[in-house]
Backbone of each chain as ProteinMPNN parsed JSONL, in Angstrom:
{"seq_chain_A": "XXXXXXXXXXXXXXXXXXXXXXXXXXXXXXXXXXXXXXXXXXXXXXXXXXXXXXXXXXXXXXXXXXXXXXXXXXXXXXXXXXXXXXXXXXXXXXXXXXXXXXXX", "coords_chain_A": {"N_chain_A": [[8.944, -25.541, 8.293], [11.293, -22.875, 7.707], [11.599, -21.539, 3.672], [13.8, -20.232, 3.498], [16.715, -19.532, 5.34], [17.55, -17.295, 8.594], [19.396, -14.731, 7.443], [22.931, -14.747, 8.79], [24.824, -12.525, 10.924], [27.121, -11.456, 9.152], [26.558, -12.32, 6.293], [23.976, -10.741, 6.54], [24.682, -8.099, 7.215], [26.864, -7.605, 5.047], [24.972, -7.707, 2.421], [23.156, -5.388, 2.981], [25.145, -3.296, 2.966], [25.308, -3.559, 0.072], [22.852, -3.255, -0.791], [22.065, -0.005, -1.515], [20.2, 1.729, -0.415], [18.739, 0.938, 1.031], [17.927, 0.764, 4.773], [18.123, -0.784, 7.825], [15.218, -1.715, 9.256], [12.828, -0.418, 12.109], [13.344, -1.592, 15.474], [12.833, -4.058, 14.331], [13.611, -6.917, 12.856], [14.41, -6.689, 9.516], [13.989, -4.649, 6.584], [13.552, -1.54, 4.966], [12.7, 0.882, 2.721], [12.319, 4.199, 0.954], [10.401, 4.792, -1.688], [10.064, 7.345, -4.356], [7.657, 8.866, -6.596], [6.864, 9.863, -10.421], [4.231, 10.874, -9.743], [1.172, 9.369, -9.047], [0.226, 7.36, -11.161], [2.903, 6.419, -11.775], [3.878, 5.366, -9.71], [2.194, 3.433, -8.806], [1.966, 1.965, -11.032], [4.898, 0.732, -10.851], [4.92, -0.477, -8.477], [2.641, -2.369, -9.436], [4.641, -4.497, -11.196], [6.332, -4.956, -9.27], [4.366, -6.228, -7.732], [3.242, -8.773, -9.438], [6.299, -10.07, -9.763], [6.345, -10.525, -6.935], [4.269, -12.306, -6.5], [5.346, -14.427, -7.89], [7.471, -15.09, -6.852], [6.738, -15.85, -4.236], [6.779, -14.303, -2.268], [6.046, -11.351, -0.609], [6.068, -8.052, -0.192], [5.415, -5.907, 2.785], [3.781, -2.892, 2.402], [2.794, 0.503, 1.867], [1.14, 3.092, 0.286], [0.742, 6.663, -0.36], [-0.059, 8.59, -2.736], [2.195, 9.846, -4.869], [4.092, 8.545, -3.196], [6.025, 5.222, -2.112], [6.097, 2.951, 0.827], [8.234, 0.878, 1.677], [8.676, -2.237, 3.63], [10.719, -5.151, 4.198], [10.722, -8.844, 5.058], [10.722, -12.032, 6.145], [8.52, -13.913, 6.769], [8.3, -16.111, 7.487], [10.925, -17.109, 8.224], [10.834, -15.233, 10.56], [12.627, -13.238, 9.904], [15.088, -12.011, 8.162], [15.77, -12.687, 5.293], [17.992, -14.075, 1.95], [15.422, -13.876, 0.372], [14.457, -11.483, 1.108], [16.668, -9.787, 0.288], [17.035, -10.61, -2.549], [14.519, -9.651, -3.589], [14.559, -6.352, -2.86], [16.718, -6.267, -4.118], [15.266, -6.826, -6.851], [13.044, -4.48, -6.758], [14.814, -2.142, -6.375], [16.101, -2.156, -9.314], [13.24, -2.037, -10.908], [12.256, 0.18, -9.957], [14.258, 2.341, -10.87], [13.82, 2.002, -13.569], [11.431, 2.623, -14.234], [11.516, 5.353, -13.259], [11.907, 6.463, -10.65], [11.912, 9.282, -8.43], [13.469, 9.364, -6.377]], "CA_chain_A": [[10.345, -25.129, 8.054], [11.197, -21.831, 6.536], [12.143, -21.937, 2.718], [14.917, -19.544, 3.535], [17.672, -19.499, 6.63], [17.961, -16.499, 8.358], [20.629, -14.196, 7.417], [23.824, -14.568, 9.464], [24.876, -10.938, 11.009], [27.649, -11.175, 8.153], [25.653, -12.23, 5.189], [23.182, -9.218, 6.499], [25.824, -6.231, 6.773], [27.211, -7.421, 3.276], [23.306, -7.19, 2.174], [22.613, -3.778, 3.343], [26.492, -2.493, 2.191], [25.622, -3.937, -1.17], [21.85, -2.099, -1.374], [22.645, 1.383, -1.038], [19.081, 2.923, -0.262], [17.814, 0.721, 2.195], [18.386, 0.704, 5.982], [17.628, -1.788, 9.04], [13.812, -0.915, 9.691], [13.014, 0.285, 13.512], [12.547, -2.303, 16.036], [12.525, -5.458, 13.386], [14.349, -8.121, 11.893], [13.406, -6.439, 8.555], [14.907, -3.19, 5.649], [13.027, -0.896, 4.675], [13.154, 1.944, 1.688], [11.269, 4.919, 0.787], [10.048, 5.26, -3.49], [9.216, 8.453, -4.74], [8.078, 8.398, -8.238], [6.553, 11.082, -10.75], [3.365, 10.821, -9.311], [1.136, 7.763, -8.682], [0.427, 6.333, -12.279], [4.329, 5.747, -12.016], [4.185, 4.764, -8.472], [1.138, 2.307, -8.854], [3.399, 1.2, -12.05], [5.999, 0.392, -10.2], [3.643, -1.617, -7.653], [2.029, -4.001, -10.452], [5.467, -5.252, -11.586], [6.666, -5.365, -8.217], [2.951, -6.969, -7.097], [3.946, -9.509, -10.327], [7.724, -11.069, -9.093], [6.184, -11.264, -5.811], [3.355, -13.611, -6.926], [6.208, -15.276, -8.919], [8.317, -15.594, -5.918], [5.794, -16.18, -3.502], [7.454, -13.55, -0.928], [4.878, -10.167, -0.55], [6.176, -6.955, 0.646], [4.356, -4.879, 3.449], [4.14, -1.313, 1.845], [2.242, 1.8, 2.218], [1.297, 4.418, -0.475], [0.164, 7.899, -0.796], [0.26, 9.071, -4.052], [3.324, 9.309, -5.561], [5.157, 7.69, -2.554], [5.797, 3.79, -1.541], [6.748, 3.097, 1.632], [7.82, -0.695, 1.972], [9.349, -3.052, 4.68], [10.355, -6.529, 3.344], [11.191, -9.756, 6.345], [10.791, -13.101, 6.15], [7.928, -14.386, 7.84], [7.912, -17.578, 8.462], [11.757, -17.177, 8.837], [11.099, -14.183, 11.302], [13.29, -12.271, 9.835], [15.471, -11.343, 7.096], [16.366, -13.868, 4.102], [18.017, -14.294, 0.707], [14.099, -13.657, -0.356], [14.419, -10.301, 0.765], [17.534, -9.214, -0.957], [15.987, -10.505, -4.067], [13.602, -8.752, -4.096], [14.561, -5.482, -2.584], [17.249, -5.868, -5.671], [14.096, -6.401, -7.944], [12.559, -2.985, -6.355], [15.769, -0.918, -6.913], [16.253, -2.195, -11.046], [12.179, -1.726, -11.338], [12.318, 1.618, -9.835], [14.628, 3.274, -11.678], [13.364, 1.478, -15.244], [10.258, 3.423, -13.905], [11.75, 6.597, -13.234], [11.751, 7.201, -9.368], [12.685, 10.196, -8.253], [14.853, 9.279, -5.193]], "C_chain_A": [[10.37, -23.998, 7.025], [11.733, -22.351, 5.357], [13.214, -21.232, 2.691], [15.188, -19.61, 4.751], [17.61, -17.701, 6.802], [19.598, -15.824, 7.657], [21.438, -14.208, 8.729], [23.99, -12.69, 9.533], [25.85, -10.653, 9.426], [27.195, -11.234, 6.791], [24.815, -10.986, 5.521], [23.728, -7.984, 6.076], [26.822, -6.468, 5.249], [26.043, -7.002, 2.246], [23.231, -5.973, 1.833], [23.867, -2.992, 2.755], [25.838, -2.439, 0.822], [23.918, -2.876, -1.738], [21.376, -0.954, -0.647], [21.426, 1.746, -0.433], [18.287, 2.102, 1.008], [18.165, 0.607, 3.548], [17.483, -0.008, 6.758], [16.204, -1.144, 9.294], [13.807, -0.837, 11.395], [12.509, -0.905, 14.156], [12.074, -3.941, 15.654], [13.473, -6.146, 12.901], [13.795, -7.544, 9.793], [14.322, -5.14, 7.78], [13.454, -2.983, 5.428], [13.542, 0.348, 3.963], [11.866, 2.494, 1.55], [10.908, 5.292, -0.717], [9.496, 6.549, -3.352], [9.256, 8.728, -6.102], [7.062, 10.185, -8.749], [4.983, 10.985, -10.966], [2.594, 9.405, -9.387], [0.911, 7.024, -9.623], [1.775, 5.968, -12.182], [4.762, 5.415, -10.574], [3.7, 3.336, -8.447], [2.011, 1.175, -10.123], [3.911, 0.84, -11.787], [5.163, -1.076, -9.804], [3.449, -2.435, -8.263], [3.206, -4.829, -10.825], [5.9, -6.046, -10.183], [5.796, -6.808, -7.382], [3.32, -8.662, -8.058], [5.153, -10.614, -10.359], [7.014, -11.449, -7.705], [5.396, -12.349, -5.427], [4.121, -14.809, -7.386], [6.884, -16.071, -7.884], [7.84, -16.271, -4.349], [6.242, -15.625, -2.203], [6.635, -12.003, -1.48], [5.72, -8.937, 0.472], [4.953, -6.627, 1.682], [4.605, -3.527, 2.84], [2.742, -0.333, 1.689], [2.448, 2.503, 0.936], [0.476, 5.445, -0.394], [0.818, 8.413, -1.891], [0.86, 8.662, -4.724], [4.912, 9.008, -4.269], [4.672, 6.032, -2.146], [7.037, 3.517, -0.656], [7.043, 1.521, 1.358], [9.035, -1.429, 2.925], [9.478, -4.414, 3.945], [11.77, -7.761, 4.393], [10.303, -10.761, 5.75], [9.915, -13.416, 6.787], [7.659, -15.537, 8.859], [9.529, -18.072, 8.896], [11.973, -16.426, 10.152], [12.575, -13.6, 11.314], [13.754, -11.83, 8.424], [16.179, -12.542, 6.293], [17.064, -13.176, 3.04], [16.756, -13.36, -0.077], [14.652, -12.128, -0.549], [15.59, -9.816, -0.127], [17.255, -9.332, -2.157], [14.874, -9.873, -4.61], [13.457, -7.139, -3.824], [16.005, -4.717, -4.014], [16.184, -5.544, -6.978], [13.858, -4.898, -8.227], [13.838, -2.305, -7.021], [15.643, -1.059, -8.234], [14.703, -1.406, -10.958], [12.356, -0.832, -10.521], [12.82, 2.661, -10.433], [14.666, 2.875, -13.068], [11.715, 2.696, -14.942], [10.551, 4.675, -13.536], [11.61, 7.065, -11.87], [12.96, 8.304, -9.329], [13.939, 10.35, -7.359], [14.221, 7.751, -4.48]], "O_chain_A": [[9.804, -23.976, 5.932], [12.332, -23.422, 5.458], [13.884, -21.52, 1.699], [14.242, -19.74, 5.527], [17.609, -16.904, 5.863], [20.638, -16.46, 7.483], [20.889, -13.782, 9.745], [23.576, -11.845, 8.738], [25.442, -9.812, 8.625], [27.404, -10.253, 6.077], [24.954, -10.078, 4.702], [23.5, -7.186, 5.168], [27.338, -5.569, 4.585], [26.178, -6.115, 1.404], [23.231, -5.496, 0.698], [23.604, -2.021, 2.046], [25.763, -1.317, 0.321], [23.841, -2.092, -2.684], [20.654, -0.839, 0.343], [21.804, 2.387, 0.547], [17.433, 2.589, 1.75], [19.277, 0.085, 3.462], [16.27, 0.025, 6.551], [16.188, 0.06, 9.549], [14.834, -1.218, 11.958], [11.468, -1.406, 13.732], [11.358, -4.731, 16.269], [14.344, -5.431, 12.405], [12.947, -8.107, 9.101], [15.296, -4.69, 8.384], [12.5, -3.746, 5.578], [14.571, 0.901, 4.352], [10.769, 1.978, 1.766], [11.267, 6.451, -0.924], [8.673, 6.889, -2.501], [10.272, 8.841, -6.788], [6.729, 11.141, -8.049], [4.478, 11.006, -12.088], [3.21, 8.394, -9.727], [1.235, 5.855, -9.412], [1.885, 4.835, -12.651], [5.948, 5.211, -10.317], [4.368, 2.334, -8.195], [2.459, 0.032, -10.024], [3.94, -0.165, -12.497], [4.902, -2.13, -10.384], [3.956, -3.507, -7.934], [2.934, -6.03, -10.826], [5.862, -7.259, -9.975], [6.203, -7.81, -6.794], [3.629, -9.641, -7.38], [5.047, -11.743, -10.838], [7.085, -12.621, -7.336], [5.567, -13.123, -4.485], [3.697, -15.963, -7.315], [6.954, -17.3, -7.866], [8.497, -16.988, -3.595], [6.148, -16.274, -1.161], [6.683, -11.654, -2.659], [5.887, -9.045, 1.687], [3.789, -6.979, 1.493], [5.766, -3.118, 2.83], [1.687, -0.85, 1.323], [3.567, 2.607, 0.433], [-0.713, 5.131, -0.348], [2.025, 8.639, -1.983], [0.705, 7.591, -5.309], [6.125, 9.176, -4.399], [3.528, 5.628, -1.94], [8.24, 3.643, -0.886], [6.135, 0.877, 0.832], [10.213, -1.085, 2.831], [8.583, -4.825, 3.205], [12.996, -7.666, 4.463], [9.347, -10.5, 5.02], [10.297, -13.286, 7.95], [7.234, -15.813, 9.981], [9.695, -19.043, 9.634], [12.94, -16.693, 10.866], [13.393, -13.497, 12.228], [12.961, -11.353, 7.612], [17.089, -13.215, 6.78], [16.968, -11.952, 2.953], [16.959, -12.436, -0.865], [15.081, -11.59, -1.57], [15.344, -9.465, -1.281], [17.189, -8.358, -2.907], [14.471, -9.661, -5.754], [12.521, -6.534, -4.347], [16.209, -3.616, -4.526], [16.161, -4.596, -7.763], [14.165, -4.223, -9.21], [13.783, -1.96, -8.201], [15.025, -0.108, -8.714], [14.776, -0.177, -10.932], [13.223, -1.435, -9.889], [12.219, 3.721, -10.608], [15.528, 3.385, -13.784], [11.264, 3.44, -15.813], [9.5, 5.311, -13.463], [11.142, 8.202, -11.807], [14.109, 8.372, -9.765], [14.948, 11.048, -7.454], [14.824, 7.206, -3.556]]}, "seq_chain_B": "XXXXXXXXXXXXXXXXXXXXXXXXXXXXXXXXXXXXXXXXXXXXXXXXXXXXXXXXXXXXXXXXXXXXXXXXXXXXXXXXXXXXXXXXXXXXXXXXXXXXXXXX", "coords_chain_B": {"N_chain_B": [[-8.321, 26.723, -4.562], [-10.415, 24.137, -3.077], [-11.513, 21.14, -4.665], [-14.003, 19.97, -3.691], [-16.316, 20.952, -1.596], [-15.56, 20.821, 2.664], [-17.737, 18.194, 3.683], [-20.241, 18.63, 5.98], [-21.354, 18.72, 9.551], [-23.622, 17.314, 9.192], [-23.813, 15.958, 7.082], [-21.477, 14.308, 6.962], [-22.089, 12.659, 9.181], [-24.577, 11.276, 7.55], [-23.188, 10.279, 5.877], [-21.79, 8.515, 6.816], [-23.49, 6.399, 7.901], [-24.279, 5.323, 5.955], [-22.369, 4.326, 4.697], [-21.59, 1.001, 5.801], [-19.161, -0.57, 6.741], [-17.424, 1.551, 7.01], [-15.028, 3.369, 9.44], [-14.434, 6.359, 11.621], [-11.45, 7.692, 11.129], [-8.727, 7.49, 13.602], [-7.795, 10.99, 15.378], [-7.918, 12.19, 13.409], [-9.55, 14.08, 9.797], [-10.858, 12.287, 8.656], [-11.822, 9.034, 7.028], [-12.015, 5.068, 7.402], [-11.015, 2.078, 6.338], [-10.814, -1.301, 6.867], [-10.02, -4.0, 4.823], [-10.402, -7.495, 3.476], [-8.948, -9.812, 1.878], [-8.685, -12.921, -0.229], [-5.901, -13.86, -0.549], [-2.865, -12.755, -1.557], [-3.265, -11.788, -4.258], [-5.727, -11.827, -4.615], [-6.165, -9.322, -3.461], [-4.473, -7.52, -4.571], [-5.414, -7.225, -6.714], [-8.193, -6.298, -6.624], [-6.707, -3.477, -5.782], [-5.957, -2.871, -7.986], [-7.974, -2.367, -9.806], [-9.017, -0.416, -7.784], [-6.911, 1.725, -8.016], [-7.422, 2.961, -11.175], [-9.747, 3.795, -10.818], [-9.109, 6.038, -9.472], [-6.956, 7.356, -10.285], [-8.774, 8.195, -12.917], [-10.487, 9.784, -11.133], [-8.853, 11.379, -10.148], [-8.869, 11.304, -7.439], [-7.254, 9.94, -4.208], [-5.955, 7.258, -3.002], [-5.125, 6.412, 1.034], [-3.502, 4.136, 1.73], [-2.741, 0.778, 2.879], [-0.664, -2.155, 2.277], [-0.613, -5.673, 3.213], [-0.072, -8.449, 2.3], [-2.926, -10.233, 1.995], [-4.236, -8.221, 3.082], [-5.915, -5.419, 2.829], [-5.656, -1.679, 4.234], [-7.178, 0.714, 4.146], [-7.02, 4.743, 4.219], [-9.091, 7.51, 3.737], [-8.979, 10.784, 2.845], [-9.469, 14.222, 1.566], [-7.106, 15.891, 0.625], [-6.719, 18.948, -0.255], [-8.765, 19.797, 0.795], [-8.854, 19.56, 2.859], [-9.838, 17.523, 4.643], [-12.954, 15.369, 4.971], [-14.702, 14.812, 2.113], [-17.125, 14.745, -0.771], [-15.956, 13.528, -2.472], [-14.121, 11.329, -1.101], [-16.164, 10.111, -0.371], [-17.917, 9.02, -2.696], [-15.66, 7.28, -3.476], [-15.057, 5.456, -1.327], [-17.661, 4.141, -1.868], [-17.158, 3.113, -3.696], [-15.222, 1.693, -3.555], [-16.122, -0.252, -1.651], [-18.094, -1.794, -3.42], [-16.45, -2.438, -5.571], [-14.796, -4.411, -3.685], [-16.222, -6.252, -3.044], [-17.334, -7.321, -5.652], [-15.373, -8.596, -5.831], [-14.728, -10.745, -4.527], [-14.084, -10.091, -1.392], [-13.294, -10.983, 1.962], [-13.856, -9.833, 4.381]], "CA_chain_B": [[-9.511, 26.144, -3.921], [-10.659, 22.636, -2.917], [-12.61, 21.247, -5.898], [-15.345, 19.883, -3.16], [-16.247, 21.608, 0.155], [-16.006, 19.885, 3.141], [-18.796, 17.932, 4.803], [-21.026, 19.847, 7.277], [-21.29, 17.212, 10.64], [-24.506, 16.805, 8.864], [-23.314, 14.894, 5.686], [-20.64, 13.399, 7.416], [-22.824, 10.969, 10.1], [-25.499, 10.749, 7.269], [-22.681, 9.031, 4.974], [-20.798, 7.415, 7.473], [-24.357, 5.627, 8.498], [-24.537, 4.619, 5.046], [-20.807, 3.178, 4.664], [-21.317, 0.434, 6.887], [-17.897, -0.907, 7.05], [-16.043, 2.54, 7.687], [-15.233, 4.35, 10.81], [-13.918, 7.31, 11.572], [-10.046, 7.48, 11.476], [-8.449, 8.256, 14.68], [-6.841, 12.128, 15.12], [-8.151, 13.047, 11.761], [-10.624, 14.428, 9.413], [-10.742, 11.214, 7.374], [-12.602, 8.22, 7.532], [-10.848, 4.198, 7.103], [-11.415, 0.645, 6.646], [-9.756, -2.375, 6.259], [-10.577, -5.089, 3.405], [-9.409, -8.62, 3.636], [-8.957, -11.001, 0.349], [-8.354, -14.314, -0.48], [-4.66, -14.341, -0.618], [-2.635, -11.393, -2.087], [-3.509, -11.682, -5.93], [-7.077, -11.069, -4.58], [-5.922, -7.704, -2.587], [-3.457, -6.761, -5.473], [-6.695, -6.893, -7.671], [-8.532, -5.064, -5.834], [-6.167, -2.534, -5.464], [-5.988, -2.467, -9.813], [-9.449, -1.68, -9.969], [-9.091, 1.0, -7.838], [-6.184, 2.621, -8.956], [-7.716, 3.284, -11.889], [-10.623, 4.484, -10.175], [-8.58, 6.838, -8.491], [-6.694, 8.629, -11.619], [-10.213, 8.63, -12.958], [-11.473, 11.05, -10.656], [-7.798, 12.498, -9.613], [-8.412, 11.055, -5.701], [-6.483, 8.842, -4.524], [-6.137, 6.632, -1.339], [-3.59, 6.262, 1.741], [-3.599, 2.563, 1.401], [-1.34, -0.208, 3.116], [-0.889, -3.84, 1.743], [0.263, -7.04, 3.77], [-0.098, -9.795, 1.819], [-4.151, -10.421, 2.01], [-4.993, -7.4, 3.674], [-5.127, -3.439, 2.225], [-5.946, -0.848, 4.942], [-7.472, 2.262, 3.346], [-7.392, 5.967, 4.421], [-9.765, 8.452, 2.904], [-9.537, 12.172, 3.25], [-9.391, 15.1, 0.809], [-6.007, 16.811, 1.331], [-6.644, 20.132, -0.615], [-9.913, 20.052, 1.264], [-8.285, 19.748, 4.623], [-10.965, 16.877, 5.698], [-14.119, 14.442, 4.375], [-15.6, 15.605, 0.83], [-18.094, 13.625, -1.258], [-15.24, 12.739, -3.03], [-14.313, 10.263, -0.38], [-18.139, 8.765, 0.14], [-17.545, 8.284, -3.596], [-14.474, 6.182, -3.421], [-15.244, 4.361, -0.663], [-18.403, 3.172, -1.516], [-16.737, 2.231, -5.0], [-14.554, 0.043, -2.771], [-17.474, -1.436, -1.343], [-18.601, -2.364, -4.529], [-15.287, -3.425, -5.79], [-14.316, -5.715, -2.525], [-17.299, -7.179, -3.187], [-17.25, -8.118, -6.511], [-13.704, -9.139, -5.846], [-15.017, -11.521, -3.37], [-13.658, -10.185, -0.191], [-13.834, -11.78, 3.344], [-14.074, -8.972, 5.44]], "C_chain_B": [[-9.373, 24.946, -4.051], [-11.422, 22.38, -3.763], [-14.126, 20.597, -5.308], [-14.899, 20.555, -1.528], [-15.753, 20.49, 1.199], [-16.882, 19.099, 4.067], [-19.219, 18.734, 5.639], [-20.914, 18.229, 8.191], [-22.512, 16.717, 10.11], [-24.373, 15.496, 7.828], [-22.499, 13.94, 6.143], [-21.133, 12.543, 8.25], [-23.829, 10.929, 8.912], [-24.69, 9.565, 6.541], [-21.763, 8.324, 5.767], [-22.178, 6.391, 7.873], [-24.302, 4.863, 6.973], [-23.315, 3.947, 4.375], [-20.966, 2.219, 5.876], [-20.321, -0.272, 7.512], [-16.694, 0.293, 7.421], [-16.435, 3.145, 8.647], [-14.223, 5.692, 10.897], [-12.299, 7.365, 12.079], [-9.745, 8.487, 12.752], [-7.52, 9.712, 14.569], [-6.912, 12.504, 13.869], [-8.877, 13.294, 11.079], [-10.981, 13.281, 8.269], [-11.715, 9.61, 8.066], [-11.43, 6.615, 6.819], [-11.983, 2.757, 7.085], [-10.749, -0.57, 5.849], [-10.458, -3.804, 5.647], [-9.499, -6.27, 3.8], [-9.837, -9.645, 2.861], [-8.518, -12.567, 0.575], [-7.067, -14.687, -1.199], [-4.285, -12.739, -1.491], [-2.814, -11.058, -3.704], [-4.997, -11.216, -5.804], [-7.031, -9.197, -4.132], [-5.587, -6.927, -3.927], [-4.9, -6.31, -6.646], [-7.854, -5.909, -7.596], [-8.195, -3.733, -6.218], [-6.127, -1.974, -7.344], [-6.943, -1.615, -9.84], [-9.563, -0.249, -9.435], [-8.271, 2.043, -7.524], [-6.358, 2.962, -10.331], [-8.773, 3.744, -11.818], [-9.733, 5.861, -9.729], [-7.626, 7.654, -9.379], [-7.871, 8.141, -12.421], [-10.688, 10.024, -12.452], [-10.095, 12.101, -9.787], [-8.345, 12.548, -7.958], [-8.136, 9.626, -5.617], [-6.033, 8.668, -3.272], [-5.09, 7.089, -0.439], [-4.2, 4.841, 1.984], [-2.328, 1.787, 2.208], [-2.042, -1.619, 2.657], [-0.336, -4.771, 2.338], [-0.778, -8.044, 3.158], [-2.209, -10.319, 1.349], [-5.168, -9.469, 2.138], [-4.831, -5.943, 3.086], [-6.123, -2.771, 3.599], [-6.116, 0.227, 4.619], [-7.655, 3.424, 4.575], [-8.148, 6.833, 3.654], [-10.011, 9.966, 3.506], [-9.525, 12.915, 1.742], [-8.366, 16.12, 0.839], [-5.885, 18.315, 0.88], [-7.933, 20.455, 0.039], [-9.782, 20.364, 2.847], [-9.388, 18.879, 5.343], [-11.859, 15.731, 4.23], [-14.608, 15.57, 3.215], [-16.311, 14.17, 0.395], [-17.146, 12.634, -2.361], [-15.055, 11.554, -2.271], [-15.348, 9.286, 0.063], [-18.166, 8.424, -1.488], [-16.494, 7.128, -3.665], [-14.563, 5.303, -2.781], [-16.476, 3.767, -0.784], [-18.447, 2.226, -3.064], [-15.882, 1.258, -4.55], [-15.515, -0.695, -2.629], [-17.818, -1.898, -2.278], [-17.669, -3.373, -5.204], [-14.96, -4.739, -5.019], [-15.734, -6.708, -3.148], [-17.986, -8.297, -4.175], [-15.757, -8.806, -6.547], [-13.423, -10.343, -4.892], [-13.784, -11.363, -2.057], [-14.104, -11.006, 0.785], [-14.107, -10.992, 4.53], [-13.843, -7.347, 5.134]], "O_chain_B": [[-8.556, 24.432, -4.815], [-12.271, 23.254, -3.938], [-15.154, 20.595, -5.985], [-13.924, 20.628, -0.78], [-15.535, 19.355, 0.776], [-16.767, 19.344, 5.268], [-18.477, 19.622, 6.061], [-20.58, 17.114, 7.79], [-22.715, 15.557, 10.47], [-24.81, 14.35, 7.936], [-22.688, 12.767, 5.818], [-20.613, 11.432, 8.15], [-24.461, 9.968, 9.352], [-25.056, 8.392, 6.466], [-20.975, 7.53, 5.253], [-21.729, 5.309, 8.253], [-24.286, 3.634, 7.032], [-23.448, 3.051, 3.542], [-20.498, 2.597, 6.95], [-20.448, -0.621, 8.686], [-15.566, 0.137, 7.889], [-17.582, 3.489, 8.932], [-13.287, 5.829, 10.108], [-11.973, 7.117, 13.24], [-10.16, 9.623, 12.981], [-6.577, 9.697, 13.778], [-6.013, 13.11, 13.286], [-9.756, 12.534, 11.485], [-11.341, 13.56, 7.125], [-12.078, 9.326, 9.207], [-10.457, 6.772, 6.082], [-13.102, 2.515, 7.539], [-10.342, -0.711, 4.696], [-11.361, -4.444, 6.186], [-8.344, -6.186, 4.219], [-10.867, -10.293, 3.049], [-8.076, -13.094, 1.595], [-6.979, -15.497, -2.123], [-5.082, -11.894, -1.9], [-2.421, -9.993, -4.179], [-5.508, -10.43, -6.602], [-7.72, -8.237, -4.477], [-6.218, -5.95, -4.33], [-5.143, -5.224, -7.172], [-8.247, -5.02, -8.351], [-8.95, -2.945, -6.788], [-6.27, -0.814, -7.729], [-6.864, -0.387, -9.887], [-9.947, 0.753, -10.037], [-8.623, 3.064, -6.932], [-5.299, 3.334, -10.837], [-9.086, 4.306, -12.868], [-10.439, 6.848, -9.935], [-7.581, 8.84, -9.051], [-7.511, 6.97, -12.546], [-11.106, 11.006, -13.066], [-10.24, 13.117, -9.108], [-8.278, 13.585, -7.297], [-8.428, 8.638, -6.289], [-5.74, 9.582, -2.501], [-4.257, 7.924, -0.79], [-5.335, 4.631, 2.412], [-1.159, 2.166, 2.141], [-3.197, -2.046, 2.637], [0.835, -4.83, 1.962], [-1.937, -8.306, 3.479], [-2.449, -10.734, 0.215], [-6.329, -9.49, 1.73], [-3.734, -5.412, 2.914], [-7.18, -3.317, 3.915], [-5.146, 0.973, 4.754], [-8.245, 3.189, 5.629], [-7.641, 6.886, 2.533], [-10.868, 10.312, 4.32], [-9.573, 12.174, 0.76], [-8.737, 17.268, 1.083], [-5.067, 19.008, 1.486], [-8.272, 21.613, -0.205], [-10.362, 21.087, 3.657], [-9.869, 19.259, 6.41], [-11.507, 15.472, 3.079], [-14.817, 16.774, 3.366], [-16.205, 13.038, 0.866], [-17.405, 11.544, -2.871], [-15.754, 10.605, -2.629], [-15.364, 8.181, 0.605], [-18.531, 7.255, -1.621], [-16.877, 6.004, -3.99], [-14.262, 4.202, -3.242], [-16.694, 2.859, 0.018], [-19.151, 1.302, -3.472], [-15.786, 0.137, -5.052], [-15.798, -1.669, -3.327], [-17.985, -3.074, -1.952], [-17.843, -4.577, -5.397], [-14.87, -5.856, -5.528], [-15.763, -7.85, -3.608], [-18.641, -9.325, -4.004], [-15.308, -9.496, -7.462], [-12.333, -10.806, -4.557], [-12.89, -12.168, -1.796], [-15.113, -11.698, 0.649], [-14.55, -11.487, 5.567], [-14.018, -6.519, 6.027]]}, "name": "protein", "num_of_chains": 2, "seq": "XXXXXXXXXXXXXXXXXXXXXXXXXXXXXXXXXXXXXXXXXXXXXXXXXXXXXXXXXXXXXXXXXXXXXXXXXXXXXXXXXXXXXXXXXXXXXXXXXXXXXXXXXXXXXXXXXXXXXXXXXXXXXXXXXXXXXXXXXXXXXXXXXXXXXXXXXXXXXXXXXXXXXXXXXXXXXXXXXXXXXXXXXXXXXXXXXXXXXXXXXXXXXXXX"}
C-alpha cells in the first residue's frame, strides 16, 4: 500500500497553480522543473541539501545534471503517480533554490 | 583552445579496453556507464566524492540519479569529443564505485 493517495485531478491543478515553475512532465503522472544555478558548486549545493530532506523523507527525485543545470522529475512510485510527497518536496526545491541563488 | 587535445582512434580503443565497464555513448564523441549502489545514500555518496573530484580538475560529468542508480556521461565539451581528461575521471569513478561498494 502506497504511503501516499494519489492526487485527485483537483488537489493536482491546485498543486501545480500553487508551484509556479513547474509543469506536468511529458507522457507521466509526474512535474518536472528546470534549476539553473551559478555554476555547479552551487548546483551540486543545492543537490546535497536536496539529496538530505529526501533521505529524511524517504521520497528521491529522478534528476539530471550538467554543470550548472538540474533537471528533475518528481512521481510517486509506488503510488504511480503524483502525491502530497511530491509537492513537499518540489516546495523544498523551490525555498532551497533560491536560499542558494538559482538563476531561473 | 581546449586545454587537452582530443584522442587519436588510437588512444581512444586503447583506453576504452582499459575502462572495462564503459562503452561508447551512442551518437556522440563521449563515452558512458552506469553505476548501481546500495540504496540512494550509497549513489548520493558516490556522487560527493566525485563532485569534488570534478571542481578539482574543472571537468565535470553529465550524470543522472534515480534513487540507487547514477548514469554517467563523459565528454570534453571545449574539446568537442574524448580527452584524457575523461579516462581520468572515469577511471576515478571506478575507483570510487568501488570503494563505495557498488553492485554494478
Amino acid at each position: 500500500m502506497p504511503r501516499a493517495p494519489k492526487l485527485t485531478p483537483n488537489e493536482r491543478a491546485a498543486a501545480l497553480a500553487d508551484l509556479g515553475g513547474w509543469k506536468q512532465a511529458e507522457n507521466r503522472d509526474a512535474i518536472a522543473r528546470t534549476f539553473r544555478f551559478d555554476g555547479f558548486g552551487a548546483a551540486f549545493g543545492f543537490m546535497t541539501r536536496v539529496a538530505l530532506k529526501a533521505e529524511a523523507m524517504d521520497h528521491h527525485p529522478e534528476w539530471r545534471n550538467v554543470y550548472d543545470k538540474v533537471e528533475v522529475v518528481l512521481t510517486t512510485h509506488d503510488a504511480g503517480g503524483l502525491t502530497r510527497l511530491d509537492v513537499e518536496m518540489a516546495a523544498f526545491m523551490d525555498a532551497t533554490a533560491a536560499a542558494t541563488g538559482h538563476r531561473e
